[in-house]
N, C-alpha and C positions, 0 to 999 in steps of 0.2 A: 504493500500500500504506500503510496507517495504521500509525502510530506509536505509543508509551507516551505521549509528549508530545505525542499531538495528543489523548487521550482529556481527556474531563470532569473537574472535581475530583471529582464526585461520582461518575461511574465510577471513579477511581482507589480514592477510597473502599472504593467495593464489590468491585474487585477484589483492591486489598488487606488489607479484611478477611477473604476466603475463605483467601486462600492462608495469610495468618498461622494461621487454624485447623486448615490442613492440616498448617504447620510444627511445629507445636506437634503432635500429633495422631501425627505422623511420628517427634515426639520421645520421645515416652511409648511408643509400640510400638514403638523400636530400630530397628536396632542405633544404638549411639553414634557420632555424626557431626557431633563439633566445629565444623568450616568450615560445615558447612550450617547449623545449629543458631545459629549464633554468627550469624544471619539475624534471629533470632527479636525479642531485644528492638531489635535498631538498624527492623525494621521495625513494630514494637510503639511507637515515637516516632513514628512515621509516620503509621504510622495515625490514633495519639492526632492532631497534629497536624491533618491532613486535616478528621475530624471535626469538632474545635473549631472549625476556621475554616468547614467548611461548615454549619453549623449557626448558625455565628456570623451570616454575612452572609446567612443567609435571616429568621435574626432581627433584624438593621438593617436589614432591605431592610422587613420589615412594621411594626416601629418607625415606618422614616421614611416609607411610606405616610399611616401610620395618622395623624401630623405634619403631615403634608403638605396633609392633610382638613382636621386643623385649624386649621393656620395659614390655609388658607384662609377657613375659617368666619369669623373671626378679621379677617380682611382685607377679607371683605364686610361685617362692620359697622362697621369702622373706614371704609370707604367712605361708606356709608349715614349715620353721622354726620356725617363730611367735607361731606355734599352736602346735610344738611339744614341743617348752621351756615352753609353757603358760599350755599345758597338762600335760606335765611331774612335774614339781612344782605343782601344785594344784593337783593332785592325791596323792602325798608326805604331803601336808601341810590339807586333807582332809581325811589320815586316821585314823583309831577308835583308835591307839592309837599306843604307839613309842617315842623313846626317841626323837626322831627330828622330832617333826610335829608341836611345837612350833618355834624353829626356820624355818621353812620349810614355817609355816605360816604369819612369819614376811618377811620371801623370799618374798613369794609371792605377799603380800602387796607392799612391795619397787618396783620388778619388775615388776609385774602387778595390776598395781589397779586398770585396770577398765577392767581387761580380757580380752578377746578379742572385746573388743568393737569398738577397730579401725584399725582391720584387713582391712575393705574394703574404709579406710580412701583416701583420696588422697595422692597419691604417695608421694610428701617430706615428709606431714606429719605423714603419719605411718612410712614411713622410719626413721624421729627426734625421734620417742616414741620410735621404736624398740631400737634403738640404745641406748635410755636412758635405756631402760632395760639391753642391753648387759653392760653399764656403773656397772649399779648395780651388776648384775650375777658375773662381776669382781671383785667388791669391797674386801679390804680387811676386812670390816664389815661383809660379809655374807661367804666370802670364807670356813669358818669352814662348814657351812649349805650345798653351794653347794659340797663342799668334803661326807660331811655325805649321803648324798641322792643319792651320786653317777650318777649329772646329769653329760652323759657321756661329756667325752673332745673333743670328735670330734664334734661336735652338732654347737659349737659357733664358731671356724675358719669357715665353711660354711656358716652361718646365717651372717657374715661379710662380705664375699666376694657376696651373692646374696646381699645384701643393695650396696655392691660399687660397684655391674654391674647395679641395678636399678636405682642408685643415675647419672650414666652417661649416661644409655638410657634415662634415665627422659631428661639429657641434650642435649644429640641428639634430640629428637622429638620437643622442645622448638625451637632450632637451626632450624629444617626444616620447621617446622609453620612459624617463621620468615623472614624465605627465602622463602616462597609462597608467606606473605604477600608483602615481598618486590617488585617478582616478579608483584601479580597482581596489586600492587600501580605502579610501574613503566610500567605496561603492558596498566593499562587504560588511561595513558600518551600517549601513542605510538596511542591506537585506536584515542583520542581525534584528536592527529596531524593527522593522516590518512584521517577521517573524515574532518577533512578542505582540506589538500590537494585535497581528492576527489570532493567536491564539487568545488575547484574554477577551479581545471580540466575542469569539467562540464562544468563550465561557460564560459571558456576561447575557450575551441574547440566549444560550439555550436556557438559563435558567431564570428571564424576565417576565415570563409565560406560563400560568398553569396548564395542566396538560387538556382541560376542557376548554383554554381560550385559544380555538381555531384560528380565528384572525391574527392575534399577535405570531400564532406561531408559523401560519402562513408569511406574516410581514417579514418574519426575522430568517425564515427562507429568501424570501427575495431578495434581502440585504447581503445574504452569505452569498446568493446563485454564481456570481462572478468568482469567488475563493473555489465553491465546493467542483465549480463547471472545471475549472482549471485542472484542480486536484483529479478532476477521473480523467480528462485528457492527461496527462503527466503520468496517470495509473496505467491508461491505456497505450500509450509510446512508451513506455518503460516495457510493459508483458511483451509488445512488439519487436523491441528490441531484443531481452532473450528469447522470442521463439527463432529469430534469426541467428543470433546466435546457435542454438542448438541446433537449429538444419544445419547450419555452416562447419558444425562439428564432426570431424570424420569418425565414422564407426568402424569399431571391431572389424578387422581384418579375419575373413575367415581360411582357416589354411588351406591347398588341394588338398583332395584325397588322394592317397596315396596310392598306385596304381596295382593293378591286383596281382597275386603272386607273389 
């Protein structure tokens, strides 16, 4: 049997915005009824609640999608640059011979010593290596070197600017991870309170009603219908899910018979 707390935050949502508009609804057409009524605004936070946070974490979830795209974009051309500085010097500092393949090969060393080995590194940290490269490619220790070899000059203003679009989608997707987490930490708050309210709901309408007053106890059905509607949907995709399950389960393998003789 399914529970309050086994339901969705966004079914709580919807089932708790029904019933509030019943409570309120119930309250304008009488009679007056304090303890039921006195329901209205503690589940009127609730709901607010709910909302904000469902709403919230469906918009950090497409935030950091949307982040996530880019930081990648972001990280395939900080690659693409990585591999064209990293190819271009080691083809220079790896020819048979030349007046600059000494220095070319001292380049190489300072800028890359460990080649590409941390091309598919995590993001800051291939970002801190590249840039300690681009450090070096500027120095004025190798400047003769990278002048002689002709690595061109367009090459390193782009390789800077794809590291400072990576360096700040890295920071956006961090930002929206944390504004999910925020969301579903403050969203399991909201179900928790939900869940109590629902229950003392529960408890308070079934026992407002003698068992001979039909009407009340019809009303206080109609007030639950949206809670209890849910609850046997959630019963009923719950049993549907184990029975799938259990088709999905292989059976008992039965052995041949052994052939006769």
């Amino acid at each position: 049997m399914s529970t309050v707390a086994e339901l969705s935050r966004p079914q709580m949502l919807d089932v708790g915005k029904e019933i509030l508009k019943r409570l309120k609804k119930r309250k304008t057409q009488g009679p007056k009824e304090d303890a039921l009524d006195a329901y209205i605004p503690e589940l009127s936070d609730v709901v607010k609640s709910l909302d904000t946070h469902v709403e919230g974490k469906v918009a950090a979830d497409a935030a950091r999608t949307a982040m996530l795209a880019r930081s990648e974009a972001a990280d395939i051309d900080v690659d693409t640059s990585l591999r064209h500085h990293e190819g271009f010097v080691f083809i220079e500092a790896n020819r048979r011979g030349g007046p600059n393949v000494t220095a070319a090969k001292a380049l190489y060393a300072a800028a890359f010593p460990d080649g590409l080995g941390h091309v598919d590194d995590y993001i800051p940290d291939e970002n801190r290596l590249c840039r300690d490269a681009i450090t070096v490619l500027e120095s004025p220790e190798h400047a003769a070197a990278v002048k002689a070899i002709e690595l061109p000059a367009a090459w390193l203003p782009k390789w800077k600017a794809a590291l400072d679009e990576s360096d700040q989608a890295f920071d956006e997707v961090k930002k929206a991870r944390d504004d999910k987490k925020t969301h579903v930490g403050a969203g399991q708050d909201a179900q928790t309170d939900f869940v109590d309210v629902m229950v003392r709901l529960r408890r308070y309408i079934g026992s407002r009603a003698a068992r001979s007053d039909k009407a009340k106890i019809a009303e206080g059905r109609t007030l639950l219908d949206p809670l209890l509607t849910m609850l046997d949907k959630a019963k009923a995709e719950k049993g549907a899910r184990a029975t799938r399950k259990a088709k999905a389960k292989p059976g008992p393998v039965t052995p041949p018979e052994a052939p006769p003789g």
